[in-house]
C-alpha positions as CSV (number, residue, x, y, z in Angstrom):
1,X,133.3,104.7,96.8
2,X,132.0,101.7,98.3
3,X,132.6,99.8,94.8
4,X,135.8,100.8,94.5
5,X,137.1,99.8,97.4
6,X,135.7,96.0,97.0
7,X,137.1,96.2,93.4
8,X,140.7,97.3,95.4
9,X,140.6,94.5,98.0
10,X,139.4,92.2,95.3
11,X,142.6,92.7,93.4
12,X,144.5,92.3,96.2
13,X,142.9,88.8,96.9
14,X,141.4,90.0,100.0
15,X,137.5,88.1,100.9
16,X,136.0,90.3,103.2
17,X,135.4,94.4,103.7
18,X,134.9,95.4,107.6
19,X,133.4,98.3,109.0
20,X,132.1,99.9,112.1
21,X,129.1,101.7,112.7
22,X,128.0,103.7,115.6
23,X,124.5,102.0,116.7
24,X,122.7,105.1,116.6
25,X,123.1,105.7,113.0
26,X,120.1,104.5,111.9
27,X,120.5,106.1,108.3
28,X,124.4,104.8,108.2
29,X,123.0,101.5,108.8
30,X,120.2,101.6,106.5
31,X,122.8,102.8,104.1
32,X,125.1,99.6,104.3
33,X,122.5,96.7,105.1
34,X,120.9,98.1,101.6
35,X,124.1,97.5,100.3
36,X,124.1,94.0,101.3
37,X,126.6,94.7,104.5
38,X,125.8,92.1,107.2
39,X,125.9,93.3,111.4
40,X,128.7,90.5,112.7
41,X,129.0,92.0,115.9
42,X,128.0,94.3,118.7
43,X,131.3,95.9,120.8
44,X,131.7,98.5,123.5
45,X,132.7,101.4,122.5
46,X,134.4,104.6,124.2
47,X,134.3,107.9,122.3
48,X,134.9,111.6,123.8
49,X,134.5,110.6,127.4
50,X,131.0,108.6,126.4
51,X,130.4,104.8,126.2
52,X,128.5,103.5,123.7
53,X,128.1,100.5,121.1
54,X,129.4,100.0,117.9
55,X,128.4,97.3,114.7
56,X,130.5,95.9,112.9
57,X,129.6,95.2,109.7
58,X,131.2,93.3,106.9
59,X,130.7,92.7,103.1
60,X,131.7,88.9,101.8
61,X,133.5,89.9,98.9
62,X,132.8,86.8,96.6
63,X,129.5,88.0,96.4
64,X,127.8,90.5,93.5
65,X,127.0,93.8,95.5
66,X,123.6,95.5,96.1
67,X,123.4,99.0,94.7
């Protein structure tokens, strides 16, 4: 799924994926660093009454992707 939506943003001339992670997900991260996804930033977060801290991640696009 991952693939195909670079191949979709690529057609539409777009550089960059973005994503955010919660930063407990330890296996979500794994996951998207193996993927070649690079943490860009740390930011508060507020979910279901609980704060909390979120990654975002992005994938450079003019790259060739990890699998």
């Amino acid at each position: 799924m991952l693939d195909e939506a670079a191949r979709w943003a690529r057609s539409r001339g777009a550089r960059r994926l973005h994503l955010s992670v919660l930063e407990q997900n330890t296996a979500a991260i794994g996951f998207y660093e193996s993927r070649g996804w690079q943490c860009a930033a740390r930011e508060s977060d507020h979910m279901a009454g609980i704060d909390l801290f979120s990654l975002r991640y992005t994938l450079p696009l003019d790259q060739p992707q990890k699998r």
